[in-house]
C-alpha positions in Angstrom: 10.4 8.1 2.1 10.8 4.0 3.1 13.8 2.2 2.5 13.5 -1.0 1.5 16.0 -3.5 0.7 16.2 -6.5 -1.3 14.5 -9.6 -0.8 11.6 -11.2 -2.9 11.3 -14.1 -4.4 8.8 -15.2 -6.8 6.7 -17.7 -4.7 6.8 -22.1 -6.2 9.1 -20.4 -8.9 6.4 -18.8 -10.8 5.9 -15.4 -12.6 3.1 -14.5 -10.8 3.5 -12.8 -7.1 0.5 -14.7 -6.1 1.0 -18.1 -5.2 -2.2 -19.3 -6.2 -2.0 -21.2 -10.0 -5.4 -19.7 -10.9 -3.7 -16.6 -10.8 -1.8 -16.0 -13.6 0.3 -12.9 -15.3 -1.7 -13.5 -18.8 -4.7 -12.8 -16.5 -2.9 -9.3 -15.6 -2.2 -10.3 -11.9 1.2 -9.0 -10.7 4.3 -10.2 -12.3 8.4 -10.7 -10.7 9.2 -9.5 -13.9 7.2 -6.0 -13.0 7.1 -6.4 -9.3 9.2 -7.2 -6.1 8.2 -7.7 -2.8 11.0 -6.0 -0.5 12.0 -5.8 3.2 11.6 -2.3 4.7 15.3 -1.7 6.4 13.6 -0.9 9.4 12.6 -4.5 9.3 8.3 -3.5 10.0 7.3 -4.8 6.8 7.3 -5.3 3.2 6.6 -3.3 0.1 6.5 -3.6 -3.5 8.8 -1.8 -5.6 8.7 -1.6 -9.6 10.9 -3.1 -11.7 10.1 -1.6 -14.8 8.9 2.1 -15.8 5.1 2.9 -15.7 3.7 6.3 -17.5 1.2 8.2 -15.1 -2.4 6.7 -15.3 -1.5 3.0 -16.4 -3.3 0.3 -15.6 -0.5 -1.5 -13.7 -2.1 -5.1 -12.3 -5.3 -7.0 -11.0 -4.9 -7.8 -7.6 -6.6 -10.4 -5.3 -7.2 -11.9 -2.2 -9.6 -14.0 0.2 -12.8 -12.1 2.0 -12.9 -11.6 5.4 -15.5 -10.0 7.5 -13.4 -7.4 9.7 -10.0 -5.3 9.1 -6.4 -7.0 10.0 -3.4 -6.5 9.2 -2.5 -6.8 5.0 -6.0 -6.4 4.5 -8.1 -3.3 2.0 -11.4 -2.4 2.0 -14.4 -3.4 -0.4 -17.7 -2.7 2.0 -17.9 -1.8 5.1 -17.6 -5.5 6.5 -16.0 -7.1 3.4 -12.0 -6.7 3.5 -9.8 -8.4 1.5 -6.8 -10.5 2.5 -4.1 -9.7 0.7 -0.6 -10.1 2.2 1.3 -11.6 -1.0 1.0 -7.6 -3.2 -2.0 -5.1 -2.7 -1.6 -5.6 1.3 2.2 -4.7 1.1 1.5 -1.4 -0.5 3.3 0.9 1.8 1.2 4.1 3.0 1.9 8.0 1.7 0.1 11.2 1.6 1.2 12.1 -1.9 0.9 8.1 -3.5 2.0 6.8 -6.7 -0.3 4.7 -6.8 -4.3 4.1 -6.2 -5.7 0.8 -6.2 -9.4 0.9 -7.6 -11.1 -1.5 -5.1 -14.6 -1.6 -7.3 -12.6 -3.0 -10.2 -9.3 -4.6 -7.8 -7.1 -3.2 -10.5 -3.7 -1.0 -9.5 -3.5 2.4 -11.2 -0.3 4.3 -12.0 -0.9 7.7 -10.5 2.8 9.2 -11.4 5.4 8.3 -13.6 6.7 5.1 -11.4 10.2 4.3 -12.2 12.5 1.1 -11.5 13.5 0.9 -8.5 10.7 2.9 -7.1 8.5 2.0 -3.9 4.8 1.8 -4.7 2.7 3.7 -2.0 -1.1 4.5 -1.8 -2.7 6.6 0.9 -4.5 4.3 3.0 -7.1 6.4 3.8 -8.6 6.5 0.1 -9.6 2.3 0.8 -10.0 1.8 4.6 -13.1 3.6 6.4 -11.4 2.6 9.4 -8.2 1.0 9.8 -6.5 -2.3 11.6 -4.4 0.2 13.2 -4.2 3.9 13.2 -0.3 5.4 13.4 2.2 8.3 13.0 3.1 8.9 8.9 6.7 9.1 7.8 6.3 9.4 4.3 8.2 12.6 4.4 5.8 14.7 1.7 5.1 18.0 1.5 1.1 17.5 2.5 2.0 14.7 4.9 -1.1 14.5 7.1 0.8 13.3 10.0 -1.6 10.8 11.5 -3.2 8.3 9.5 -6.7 7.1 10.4 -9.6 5.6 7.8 -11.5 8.4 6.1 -14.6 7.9 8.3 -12.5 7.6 11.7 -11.6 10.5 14.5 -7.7 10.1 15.2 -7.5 8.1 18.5 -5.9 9.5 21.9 -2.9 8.6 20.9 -3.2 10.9 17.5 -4.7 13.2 19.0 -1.5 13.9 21.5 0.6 13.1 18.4 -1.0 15.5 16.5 -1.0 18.3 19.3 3.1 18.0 19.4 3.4 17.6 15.5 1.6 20.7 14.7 3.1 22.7 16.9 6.8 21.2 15.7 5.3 22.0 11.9 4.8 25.6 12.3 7.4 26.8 14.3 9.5 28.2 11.5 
């Protein structure tokens, strides 16, 4: 599991997490009063965490961002060269093989998938938005399904999985 530490502000002291003034909470777009954008503690990004209790399949918040035409870093899926830029909330949700979240990219809304509460780090599982991703790495979310590797659904794992992988099985099934 990521630890993150405190950190977030709301942005031009508003509500809303997005900084844009189109973007409002009454809209459903994420609220500091729901949300806040924290520092992992190993210092290689940021992540949302709750700050209130969600019940399993909730609609949580609309999210948003700007288009662009190829994958990069804070950016999800909506066609195969559509992506959008989000690096204020949706692009900050840290990665897991067994998520809390899932963020339905047809209607950009944020679902509860699990009870979510205070306190707790919302993750999705990358591979369920990205065909391919910006980067492919080694998982740490610590679950028991933990797929090790993390590529796009419609992506081999690259050398560098691959020799991952080789040493990771063999350490998983030594006991």
């Amino acid at each position: 599991m990521t630890k993150l530490t405190a950190g977030g502000a709301s942005p031009q002291n508003r509500d809303c997490l997005y900084p844009e003034t189109q973007l409002s909470t009454r809209l459903g777009y994420p609220s500091a009063r729901d949300f806040d954008v924290h520092r992992t503690k190993d210092g290689r990004g940021n992540g949302i965490v709750a700050r209130k209790q969600f019940t399993p399949m909730t609609r949580m918040c609309r999210v948003s961002g700007v288009l662009v035409g190829r994958p990069r870093l804070h950016t999800l899926q909506l066609l195969p060269n559509v992506h959008m830029y989000d690096p204020y909330f949706a692009g900050l949700l840290l990665h897991s093989c067994n998520p809390n979240v899932f963020l339905d990219m047809s209607e950009l809304w944020l679902w509860s998938l699990t009870e979510i509460r205070e306190g707790d780090c919302l993750t999705m599982d990358y591979a369920s938005t990205e065909q391919k991703l910006y980067r492919q790495f080694a998982c740490r979310c610590g679950s028991s399904n933990c797929h090790g590797w993390i590529t796009g659904y419609d992506e081999p794992p690259n050398e560098q999985g691959m020799e991952f992988l080789r040493h990771w099985r063999r350490r998983c099934h030594r006991n």
